[in-house]
N, CA, C and O atoms as a DFTB+ gen file, in Angstrom:
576 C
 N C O
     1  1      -4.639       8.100      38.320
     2  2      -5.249       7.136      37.430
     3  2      -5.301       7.752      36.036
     4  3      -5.731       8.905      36.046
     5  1      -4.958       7.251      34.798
     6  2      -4.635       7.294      33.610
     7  2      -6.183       7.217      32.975
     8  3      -6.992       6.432      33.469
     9  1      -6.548       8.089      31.840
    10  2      -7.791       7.928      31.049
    11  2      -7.869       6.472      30.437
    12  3      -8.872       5.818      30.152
    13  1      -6.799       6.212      30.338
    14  2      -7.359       4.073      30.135
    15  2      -7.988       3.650      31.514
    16  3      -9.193       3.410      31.451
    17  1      -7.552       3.550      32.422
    18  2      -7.858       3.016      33.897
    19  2      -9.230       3.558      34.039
    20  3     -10.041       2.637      34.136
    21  1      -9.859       4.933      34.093
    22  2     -11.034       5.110      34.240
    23  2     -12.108       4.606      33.164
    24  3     -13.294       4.521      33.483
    25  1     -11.716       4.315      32.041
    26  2     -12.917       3.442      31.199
    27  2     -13.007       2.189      31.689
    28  3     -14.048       1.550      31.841
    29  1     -11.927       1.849      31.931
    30  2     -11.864       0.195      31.647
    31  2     -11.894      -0.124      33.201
    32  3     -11.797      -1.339      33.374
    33  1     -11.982       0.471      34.189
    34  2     -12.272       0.030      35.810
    35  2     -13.926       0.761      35.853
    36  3     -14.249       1.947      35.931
    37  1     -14.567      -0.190      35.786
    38  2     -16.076       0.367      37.136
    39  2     -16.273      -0.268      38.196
    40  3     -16.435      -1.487      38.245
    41  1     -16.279       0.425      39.064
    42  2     -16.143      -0.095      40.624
    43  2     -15.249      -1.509      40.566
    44  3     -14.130      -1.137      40.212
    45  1     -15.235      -2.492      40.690
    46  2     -14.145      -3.512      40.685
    47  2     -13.945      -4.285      39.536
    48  3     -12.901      -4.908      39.342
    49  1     -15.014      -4.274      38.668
    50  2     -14.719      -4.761      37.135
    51  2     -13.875      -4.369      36.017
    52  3     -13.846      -3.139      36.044
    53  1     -13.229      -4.764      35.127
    54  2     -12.365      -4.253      34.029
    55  2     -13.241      -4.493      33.221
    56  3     -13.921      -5.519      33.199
    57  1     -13.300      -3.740      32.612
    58  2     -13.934      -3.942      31.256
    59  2     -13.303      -3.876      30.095
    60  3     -12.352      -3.132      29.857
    61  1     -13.819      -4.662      29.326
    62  2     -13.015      -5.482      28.218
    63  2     -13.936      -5.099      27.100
    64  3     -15.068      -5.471      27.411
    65  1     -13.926      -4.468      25.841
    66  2     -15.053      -4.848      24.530
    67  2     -14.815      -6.466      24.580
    68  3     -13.752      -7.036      24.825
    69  1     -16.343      -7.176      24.222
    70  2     -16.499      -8.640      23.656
    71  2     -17.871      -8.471      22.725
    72  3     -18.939      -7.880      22.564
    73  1     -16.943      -9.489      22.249
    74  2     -17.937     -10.146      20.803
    75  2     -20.004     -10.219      21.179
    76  3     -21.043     -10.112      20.528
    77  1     -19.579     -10.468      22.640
    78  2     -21.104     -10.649      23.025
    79  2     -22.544      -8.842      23.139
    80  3     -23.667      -8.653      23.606
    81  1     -21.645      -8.126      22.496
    82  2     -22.238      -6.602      22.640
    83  2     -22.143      -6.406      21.325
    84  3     -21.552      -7.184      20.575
    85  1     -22.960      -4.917      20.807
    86  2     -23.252      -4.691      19.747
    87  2     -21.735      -3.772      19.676
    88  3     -21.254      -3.088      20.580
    89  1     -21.084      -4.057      18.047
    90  2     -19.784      -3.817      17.234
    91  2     -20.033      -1.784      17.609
    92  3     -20.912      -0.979      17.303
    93  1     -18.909      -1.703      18.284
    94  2     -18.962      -0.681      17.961
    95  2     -19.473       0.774      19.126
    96  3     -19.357       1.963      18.832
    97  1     -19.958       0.294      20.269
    98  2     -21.158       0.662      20.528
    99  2     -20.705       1.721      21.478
   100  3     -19.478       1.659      21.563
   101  1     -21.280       2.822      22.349
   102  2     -20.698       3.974      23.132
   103  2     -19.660       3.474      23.916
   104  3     -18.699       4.236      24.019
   105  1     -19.570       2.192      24.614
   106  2     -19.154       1.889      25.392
   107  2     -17.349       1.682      24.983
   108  3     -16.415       2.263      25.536
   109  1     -17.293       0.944      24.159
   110  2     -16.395       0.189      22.875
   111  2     -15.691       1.604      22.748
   112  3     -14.596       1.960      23.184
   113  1     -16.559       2.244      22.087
   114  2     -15.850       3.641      21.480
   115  2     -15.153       3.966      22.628
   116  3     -14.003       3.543      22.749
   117  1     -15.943       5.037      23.988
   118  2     -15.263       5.009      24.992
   119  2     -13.647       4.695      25.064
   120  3     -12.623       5.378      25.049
   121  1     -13.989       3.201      25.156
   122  2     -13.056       2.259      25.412
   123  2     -11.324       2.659      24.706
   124  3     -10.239       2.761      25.278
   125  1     -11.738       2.815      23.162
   126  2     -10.791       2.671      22.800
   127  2      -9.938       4.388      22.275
   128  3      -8.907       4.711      21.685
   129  1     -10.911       4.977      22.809
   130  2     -10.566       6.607      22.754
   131  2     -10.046       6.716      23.738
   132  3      -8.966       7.290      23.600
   133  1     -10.366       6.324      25.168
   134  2      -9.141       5.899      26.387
   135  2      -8.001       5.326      26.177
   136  3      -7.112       5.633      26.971
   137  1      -7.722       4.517      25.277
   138  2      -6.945       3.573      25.366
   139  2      -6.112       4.318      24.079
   140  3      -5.001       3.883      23.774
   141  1      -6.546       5.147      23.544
   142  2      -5.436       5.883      22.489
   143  2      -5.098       7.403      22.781
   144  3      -4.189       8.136      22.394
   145  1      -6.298       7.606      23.699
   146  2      -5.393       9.011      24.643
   147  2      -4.018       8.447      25.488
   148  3      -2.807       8.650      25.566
   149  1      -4.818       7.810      25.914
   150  2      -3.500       7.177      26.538
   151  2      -1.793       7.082      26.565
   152  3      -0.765       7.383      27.172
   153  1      -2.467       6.314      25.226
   154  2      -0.823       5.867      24.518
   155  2      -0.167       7.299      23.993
   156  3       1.031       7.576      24.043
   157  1      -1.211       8.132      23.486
   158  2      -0.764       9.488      22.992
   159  2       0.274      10.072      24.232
   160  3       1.440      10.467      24.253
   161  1      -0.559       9.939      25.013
   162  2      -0.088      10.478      26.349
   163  2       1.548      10.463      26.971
   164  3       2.359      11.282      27.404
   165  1       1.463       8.919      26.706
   166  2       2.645       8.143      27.358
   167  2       3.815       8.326      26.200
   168  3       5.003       8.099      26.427
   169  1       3.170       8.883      24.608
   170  2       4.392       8.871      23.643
   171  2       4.998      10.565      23.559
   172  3       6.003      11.053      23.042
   173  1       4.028      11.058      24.217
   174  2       4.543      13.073      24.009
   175  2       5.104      13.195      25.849
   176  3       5.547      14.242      26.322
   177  1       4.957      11.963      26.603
   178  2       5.265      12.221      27.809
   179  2       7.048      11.583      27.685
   180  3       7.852      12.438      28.056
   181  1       7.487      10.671      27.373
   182  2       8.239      10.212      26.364
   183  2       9.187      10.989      25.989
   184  3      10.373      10.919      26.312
   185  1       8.516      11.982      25.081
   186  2       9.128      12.815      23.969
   187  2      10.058      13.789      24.858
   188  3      11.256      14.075      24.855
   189  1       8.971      14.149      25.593
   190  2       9.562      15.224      26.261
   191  2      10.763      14.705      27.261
   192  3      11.410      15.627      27.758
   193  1      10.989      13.953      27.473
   194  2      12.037      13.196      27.792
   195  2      13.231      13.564      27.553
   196  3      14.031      14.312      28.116
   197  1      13.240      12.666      26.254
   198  2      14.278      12.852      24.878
   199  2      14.759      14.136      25.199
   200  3      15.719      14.281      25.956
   201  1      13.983      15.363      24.520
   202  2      14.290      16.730      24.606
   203  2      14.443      17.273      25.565
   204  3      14.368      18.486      25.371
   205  1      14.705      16.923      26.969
   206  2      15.363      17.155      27.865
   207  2      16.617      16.648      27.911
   208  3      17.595      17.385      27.790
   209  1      16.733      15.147      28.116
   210  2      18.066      14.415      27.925
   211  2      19.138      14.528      26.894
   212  3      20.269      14.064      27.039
   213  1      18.612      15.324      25.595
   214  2      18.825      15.846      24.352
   215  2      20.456      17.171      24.874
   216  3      21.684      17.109      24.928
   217  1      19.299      18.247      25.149
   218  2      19.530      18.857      25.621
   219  2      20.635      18.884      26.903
   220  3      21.385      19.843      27.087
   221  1      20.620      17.982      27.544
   222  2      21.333      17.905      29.078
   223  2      22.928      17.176      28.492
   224  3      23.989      17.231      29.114
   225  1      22.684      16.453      27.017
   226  2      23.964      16.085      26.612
   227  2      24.603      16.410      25.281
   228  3      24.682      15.944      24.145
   229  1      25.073      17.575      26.082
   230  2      26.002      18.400      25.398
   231  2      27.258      18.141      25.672
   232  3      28.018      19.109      25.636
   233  1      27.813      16.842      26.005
   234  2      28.868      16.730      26.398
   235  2      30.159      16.973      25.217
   236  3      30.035      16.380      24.145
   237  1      31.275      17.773      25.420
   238  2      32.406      17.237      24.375
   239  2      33.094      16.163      24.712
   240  3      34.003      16.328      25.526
   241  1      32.836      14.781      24.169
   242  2      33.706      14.008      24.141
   243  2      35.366      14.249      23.750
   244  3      35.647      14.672      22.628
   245  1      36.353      13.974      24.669
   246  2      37.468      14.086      24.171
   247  2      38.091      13.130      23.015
   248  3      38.983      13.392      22.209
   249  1      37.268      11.827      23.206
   250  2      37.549      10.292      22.932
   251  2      36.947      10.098      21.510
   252  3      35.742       9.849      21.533
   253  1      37.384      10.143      20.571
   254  2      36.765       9.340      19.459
   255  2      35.697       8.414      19.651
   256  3      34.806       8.570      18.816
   257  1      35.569       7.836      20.172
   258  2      35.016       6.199      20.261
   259  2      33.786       6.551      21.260
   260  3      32.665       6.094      21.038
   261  1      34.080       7.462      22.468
   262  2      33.040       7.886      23.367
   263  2      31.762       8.890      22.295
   264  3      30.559       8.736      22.085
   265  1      32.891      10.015      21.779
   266  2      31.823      10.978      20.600
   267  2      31.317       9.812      19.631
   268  3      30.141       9.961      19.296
   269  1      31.732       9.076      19.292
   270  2      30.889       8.110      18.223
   271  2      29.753       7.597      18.856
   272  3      28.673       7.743      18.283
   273  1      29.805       6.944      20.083
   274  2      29.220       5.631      20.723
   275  2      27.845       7.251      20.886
   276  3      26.845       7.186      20.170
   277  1      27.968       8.124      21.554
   278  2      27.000       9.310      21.947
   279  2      26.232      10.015      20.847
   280  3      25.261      10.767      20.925
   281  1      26.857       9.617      19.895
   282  2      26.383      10.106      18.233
   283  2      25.392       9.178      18.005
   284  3      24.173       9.346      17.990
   285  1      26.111       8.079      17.810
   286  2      24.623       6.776      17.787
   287  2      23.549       6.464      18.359
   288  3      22.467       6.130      17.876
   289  1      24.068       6.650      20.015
   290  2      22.721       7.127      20.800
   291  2      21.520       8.116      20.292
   292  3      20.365       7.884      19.937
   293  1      22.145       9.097      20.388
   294  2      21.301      10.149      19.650
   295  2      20.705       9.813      18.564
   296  3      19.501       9.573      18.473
   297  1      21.652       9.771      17.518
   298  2      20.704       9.237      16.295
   299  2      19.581       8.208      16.368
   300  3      18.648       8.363      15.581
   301  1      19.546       7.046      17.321
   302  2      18.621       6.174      17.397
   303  2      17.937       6.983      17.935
   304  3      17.070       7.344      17.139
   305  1      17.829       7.602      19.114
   306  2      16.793       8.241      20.181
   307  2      15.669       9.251      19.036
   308  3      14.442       9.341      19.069
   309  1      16.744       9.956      18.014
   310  2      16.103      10.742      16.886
   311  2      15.168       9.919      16.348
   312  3      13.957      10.113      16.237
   313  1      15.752       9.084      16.056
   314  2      14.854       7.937      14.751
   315  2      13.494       7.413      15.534
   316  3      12.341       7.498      15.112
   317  1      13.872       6.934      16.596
   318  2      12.523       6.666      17.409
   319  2      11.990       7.517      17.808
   320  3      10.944       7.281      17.203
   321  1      11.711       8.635      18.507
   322  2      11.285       9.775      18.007
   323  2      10.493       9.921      16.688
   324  3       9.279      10.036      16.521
   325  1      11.379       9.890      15.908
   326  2      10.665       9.846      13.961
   327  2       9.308       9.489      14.147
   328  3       8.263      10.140      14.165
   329  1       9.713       7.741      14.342
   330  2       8.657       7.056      14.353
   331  2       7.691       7.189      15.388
   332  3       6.503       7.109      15.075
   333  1       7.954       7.342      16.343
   334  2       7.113       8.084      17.647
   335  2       5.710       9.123      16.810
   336  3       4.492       8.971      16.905
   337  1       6.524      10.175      16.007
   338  2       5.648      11.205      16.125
   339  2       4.474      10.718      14.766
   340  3       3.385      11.245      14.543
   341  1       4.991       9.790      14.153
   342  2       4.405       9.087      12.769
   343  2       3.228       8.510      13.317
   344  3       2.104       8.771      12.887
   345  1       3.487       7.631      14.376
   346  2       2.695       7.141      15.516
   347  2       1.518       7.583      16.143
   348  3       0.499       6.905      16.273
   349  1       1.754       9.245      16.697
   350  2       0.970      10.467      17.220
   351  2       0.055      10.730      15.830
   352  3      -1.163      10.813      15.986
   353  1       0.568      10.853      14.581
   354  2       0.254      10.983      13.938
   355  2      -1.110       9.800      13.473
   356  3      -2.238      10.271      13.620
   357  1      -1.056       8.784      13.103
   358  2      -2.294       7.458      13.090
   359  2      -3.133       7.385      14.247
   360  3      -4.298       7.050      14.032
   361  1      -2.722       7.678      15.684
   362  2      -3.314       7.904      16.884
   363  2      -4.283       8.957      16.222
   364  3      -5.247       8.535      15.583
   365  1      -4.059      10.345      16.354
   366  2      -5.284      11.270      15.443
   367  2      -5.983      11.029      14.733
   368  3      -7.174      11.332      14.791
   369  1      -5.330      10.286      13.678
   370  2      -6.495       9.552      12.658
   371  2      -7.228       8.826      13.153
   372  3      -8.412       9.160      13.094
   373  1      -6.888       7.517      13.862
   374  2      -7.929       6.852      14.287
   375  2      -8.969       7.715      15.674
   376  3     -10.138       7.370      15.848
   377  1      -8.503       8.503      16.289
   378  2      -9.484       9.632      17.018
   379  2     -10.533      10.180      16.376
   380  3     -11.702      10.094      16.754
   381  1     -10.119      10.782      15.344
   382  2     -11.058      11.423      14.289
   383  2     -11.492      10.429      13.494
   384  3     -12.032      11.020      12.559
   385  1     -11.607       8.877      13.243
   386  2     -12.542       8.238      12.653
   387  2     -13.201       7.948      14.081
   388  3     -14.255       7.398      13.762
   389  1     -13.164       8.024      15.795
   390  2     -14.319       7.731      16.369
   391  2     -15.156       9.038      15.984
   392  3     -16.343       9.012      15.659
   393  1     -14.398      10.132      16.063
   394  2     -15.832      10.760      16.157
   395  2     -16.364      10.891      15.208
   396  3     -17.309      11.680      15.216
   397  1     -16.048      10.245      14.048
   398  2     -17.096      10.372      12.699
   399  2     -17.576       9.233      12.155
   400  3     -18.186       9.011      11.108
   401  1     -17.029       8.240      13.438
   402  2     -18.154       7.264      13.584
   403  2     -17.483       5.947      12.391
   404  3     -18.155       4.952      12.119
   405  1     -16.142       6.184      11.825
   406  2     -15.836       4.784      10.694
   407  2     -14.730       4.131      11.310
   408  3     -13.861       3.519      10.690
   409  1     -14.798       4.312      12.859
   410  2     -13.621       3.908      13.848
   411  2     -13.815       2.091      13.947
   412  3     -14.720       1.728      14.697
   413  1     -13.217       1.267      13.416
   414  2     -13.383      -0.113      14.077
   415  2     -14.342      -0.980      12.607
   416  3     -15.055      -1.975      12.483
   417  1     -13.854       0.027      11.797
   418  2     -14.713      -0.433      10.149
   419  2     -13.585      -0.364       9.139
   420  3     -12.946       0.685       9.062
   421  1     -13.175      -1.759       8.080
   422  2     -11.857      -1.737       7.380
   423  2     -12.250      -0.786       6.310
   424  3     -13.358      -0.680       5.784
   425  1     -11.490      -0.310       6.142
   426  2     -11.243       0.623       4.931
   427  2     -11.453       0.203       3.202
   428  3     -11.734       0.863       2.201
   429  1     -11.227      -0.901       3.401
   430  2     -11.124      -1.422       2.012
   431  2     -12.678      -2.194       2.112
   432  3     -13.301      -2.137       1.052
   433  1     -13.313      -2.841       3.145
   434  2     -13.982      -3.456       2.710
   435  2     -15.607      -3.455       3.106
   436  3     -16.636      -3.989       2.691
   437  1     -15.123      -2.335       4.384
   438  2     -16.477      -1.847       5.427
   439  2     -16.680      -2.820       6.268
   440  3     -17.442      -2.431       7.153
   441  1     -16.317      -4.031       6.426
   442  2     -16.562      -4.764       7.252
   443  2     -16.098      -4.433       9.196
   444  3     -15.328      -3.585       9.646
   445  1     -16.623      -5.097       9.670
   446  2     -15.928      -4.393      11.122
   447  2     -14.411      -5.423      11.302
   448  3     -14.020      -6.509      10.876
   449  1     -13.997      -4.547      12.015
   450  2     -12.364      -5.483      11.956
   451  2     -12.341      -5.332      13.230
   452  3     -12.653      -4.334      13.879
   453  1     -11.775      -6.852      13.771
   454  2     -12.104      -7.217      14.417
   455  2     -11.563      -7.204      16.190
   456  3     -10.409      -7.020      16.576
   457  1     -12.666      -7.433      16.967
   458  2     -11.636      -6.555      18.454
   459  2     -10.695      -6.959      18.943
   460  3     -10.218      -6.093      19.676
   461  1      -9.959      -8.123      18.941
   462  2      -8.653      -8.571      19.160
   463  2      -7.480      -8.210      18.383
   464  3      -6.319      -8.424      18.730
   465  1      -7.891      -7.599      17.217
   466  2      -7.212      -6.801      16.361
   467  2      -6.862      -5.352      16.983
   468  3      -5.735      -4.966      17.292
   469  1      -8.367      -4.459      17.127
   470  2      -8.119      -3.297      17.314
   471  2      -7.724      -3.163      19.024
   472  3      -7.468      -2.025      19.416
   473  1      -7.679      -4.133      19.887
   474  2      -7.157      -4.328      21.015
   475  2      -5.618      -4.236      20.722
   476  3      -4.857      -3.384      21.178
   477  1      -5.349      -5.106      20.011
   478  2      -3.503      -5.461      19.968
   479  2      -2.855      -4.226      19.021
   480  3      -1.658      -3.989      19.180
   481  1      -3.863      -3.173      17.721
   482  2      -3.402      -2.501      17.434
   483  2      -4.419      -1.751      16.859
   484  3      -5.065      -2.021      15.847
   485  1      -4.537      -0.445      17.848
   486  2      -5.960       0.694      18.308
   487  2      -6.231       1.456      17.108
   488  3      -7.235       2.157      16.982
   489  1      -5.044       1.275      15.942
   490  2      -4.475       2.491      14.846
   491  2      -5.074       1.380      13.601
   492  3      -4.824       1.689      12.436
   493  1      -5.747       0.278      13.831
   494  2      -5.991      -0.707      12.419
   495  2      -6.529       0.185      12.064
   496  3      -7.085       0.985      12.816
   497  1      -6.481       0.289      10.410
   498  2      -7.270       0.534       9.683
   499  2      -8.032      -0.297       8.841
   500  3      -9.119       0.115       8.436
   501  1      -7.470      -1.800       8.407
   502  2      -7.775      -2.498       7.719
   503  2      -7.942      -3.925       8.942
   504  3      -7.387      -4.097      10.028
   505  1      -9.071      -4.876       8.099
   506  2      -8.867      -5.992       8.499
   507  2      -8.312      -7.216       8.489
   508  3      -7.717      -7.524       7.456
   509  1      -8.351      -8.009       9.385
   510  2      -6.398      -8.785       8.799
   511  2      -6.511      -9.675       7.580
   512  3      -5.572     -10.382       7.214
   513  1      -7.986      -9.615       6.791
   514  2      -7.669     -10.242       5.424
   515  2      -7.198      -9.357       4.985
   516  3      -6.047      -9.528       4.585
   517  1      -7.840      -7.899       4.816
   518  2      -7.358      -6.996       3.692
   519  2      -6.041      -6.896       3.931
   520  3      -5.200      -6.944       3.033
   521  1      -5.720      -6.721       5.408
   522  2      -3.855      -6.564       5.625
   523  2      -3.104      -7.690       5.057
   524  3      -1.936      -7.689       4.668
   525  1      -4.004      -8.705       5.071
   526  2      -2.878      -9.798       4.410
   527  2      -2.855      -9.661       2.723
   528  3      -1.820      -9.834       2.078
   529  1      -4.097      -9.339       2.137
   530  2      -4.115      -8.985       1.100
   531  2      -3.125      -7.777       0.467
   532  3      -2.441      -8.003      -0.531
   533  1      -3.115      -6.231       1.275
   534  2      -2.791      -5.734       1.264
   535  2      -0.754      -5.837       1.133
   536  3      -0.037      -5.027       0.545
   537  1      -0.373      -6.911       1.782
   538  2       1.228      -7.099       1.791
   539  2       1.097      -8.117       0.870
   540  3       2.105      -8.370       0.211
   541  1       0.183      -8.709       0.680
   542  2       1.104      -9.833      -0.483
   543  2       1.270      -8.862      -1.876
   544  3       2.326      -8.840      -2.508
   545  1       0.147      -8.112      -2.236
   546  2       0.298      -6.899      -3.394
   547  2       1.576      -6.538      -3.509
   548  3       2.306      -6.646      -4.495
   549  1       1.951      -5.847      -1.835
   550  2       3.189      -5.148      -1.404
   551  2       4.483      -6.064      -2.401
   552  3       5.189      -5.695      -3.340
   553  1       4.344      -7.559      -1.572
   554  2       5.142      -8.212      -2.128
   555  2       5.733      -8.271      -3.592
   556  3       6.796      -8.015      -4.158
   557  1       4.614      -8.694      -3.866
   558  2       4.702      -8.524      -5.486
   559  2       5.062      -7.604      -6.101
   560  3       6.113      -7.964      -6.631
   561  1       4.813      -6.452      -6.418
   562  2       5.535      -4.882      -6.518
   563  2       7.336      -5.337      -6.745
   564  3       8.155      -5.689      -7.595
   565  1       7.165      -5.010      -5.255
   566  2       8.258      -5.094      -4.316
   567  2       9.489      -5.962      -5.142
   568  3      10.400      -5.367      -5.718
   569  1       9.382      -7.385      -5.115
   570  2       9.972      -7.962      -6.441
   571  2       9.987      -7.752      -7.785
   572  3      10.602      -8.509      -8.536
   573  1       9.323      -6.721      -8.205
   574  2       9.408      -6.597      -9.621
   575  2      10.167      -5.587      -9.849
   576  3      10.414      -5.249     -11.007
């Protein structure tokens, strides 16, 4: 059983954060420090993968087209990876805002952001006004 499975199972119940409990609260926290060990878990379990399979293909292609097609592989497997460890990386951050307690609070505005948010993505930092706020800025820039 996985550190998500033991928060979120007591005896036959799942437990879910809801709106009907106080924002935030031991339980919540818990919750979502399971639920980002977790994923940590499953992305360096992952990794190590890669760098085995990495490793195991050392093949010399004789074939042009085979060494290309095995080049690209790799390179994607690299790139995701990239982003993988960028990933590991916001996972920590949001770890270290539970334990200092500004875990599940937007950045820009202090407000709490909200749990169907930090359910679908554990790493929010912002809430989905400020995020929407936040890309239309982007936008704008962006075109100029």
């Amino acid at each position: 059983m996985n550190a998500l499975a033991s928060v979120v199972t007591e005896g036959t119940e799942v437990y879910r954060p809801s709106d009907d409990e106080p924002f935030m609260n031991e339980r919540q926290l818990a919750y979502f420090k399971a639920k980002l060990n977790a994923w940590k878990d499953d992305i360096l379990r992952e990794s190590r993968g890669t760098v085995v399979n990495l490793k195991a293909e050392t093949e010399n292609h004789p074939d042009l087209v085979d060494r290309a097609s095995s080049e690209s592989d790799r390179a994607l497997e690299l790139r995701t990876r990239d982003r993988q460890r960028k990933l590991i990386a916001k996972i920590d951050e949001a770890l270290r805002r539970i334990e200092d307690g500004s875990y599940g609070y937007c950045e820009e505005t202090g407000e709490p952001i909200s749990l169907g948010r930090l359910e679908a993505r554990p790493t929010a930092t912002l809430s989905v006004e400020a995020q929407e706020r936040h890309e239309r800025r982007e936008r704008v820039h962006r075109d100029d």
